[in-house]
SERO-4910 file (N, C-alpha, C, O; in steps of 0.05 Angstrom, whole numbers):
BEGIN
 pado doro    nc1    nc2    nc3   cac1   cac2   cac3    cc1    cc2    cc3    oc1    oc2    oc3
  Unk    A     17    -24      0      0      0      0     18     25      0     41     24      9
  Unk    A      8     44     -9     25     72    -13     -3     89      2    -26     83      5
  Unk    A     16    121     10      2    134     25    -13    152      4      0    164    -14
  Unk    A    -46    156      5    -56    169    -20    -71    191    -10    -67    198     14
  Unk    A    -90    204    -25   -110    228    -15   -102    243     -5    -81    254    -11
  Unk    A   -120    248     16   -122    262     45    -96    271     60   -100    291     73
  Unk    A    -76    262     60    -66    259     78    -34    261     55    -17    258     72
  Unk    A    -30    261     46     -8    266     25      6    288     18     -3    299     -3
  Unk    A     31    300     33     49    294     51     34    278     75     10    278     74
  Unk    A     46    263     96     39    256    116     33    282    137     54    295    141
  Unk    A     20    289    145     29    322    162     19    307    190      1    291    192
  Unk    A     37    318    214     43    308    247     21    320    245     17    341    232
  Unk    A     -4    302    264    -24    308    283    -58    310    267    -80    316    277
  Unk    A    -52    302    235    -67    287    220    -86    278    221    -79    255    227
  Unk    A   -115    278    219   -138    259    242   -143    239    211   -152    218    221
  Unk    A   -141    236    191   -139    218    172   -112    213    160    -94    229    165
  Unk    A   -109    197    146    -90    179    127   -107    161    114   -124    147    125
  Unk    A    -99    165     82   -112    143     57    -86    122     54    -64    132     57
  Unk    A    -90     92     48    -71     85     41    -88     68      9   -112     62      8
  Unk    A    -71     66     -9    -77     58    -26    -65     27    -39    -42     23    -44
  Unk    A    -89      8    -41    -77    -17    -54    -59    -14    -84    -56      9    -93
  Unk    A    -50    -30    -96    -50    -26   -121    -60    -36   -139    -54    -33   -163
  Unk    A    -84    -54   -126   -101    -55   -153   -127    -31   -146   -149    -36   -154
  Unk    A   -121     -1   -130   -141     16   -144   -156     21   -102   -164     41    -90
  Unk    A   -155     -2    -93   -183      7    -62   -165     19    -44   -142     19    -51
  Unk    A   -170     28    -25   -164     53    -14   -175     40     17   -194     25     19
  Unk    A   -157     52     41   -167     42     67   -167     72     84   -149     86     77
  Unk    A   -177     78     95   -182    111    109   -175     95    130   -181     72    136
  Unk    A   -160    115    142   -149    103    172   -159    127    187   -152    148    177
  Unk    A   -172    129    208   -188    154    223   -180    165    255   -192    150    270
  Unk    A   -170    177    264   -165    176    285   -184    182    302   -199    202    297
  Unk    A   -189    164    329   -205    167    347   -198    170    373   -176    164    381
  Unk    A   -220    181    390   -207    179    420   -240    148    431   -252    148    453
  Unk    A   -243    136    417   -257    111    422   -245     93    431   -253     77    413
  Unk    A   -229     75    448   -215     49    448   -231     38    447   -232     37    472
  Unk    A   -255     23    439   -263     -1    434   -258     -4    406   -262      9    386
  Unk    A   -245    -33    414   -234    -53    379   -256    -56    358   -279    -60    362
  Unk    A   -245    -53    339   -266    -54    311   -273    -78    312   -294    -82    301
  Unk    A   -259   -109    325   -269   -133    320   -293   -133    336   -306   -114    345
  Unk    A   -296   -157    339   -318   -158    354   -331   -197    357   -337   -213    339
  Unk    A   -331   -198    377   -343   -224    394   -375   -236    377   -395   -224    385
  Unk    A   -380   -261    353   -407   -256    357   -421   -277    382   -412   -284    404
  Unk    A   -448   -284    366   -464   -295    392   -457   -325    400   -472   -339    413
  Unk    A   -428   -332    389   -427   -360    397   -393   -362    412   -378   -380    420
  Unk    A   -392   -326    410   -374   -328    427   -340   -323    405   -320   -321    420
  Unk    A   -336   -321    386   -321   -326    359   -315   -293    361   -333   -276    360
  Unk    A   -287   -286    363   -279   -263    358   -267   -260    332   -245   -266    321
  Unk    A   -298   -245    321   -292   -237    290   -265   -218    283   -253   -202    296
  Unk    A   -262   -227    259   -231   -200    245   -258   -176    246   -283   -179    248
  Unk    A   -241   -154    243   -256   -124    242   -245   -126    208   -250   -105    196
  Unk    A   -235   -143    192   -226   -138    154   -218   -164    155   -212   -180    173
  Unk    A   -219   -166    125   -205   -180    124   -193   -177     88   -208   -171     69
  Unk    A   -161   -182     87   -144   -173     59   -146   -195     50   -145   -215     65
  Unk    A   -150   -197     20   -141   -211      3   -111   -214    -13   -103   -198    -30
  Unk    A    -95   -239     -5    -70   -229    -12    -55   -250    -31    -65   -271    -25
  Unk    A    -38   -253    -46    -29   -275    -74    -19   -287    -55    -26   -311    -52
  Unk    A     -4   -276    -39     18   -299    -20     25   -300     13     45   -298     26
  Unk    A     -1   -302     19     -7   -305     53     35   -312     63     51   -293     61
  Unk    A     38   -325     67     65   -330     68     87   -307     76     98   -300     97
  Unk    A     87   -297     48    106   -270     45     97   -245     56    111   -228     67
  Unk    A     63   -242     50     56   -224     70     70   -223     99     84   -205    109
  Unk    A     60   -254    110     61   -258    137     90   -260    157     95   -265    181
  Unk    A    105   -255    132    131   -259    150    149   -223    145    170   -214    156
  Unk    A    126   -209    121    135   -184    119    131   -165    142    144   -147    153
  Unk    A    109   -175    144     94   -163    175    118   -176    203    124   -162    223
  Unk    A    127   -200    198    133   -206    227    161   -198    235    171   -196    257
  Unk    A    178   -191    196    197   -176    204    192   -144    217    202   -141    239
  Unk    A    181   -126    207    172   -103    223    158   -108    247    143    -91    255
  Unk    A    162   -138    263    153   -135    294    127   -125    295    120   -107    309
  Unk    A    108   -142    273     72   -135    275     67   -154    300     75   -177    298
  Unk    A     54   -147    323     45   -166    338     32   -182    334     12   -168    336
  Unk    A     22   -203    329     12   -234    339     -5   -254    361      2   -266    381
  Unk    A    -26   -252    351    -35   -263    372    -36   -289    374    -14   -299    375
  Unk    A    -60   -309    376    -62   -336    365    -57   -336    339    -71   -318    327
  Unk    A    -41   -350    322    -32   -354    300    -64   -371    288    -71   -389    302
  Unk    A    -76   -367    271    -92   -398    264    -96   -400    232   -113   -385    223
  Unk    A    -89   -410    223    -86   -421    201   -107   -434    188   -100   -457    190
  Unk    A   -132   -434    175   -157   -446    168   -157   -450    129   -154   -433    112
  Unk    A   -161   -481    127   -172   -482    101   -199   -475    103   -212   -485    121
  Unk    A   -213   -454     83   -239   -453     80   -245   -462     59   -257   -443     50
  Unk    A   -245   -482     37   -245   -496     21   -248   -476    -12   -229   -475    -27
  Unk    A   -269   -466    -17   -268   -455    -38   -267   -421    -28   -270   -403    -44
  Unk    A   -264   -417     -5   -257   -393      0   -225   -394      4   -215   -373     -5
  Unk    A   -211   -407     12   -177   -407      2   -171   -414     36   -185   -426     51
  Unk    A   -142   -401     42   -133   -404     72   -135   -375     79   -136   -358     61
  Unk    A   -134   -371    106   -133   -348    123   -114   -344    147   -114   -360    166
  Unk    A   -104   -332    147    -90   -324    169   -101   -303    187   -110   -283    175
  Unk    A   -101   -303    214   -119   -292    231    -85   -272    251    -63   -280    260
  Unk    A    -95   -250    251    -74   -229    266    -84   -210    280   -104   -200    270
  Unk    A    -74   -198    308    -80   -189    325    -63   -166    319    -40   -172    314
  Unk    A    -75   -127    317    -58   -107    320    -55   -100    350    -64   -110    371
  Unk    A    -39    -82    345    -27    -73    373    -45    -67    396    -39    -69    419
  Unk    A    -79    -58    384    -94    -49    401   -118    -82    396   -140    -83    386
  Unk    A   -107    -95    404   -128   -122    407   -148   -132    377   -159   -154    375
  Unk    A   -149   -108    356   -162   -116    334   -154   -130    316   -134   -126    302
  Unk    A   -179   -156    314   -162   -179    296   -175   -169    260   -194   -156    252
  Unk    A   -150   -183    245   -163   -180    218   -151   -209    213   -142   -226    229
  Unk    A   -154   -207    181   -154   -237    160   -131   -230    148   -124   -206    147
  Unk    A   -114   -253    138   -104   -249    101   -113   -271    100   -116   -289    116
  Unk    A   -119   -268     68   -129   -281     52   -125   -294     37   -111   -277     27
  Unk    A   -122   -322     15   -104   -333      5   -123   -349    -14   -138   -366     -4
  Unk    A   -124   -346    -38   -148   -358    -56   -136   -377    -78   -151   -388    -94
***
């Protein structure tokens, strides 16, 4: 992702930043004074991702991230059969997301 829109120069104290995929989608990053996590628990108890990316090579993602010291939570690894594999990750503030692997 590259830094796009809004927010391009980066300027200190910023309440948005766009980052841009390169095939074209765009993620608004928003600043809040909210701490509750975008994931979220449903009714069977299953702490949903708050996203989830679609990515060519779960793999290379996952170890690009682990060189820059992305935190980690339960690692879990899932075939979803015609939906591909997933990798499940915890950010710094408790919110889980997906990659994706088709």
């Amino acid at each position: 992702m590259e830094v796009a829109g809004y927010s391009q120069p980066l300027i200190p104290g910023k309440d948005m930043v766009s980052l841009r995929t390169g095939s074209g989608y765009n993620f608004f990053l928003i600043k809040s004074n909210d701490k509750r996590p975008l994931s979220f628990h449903n009714k069977e108890g299953y702490h949903q991702p708050a996203f989830c990316i679609l990515v060519e090579d779960r793999q290379a993602v996952f170890k690009s991230l682990k060189a820059i010291n992305v935190e980690f939570g339960d690692i879990v690894l899932r075939d979803r059969d015609s939906c591909g594999t997933d990798l499940e990750i915890l950010d710094p503030d408790g919110n889980k997301f997906q990659l994706c692997q088709q």
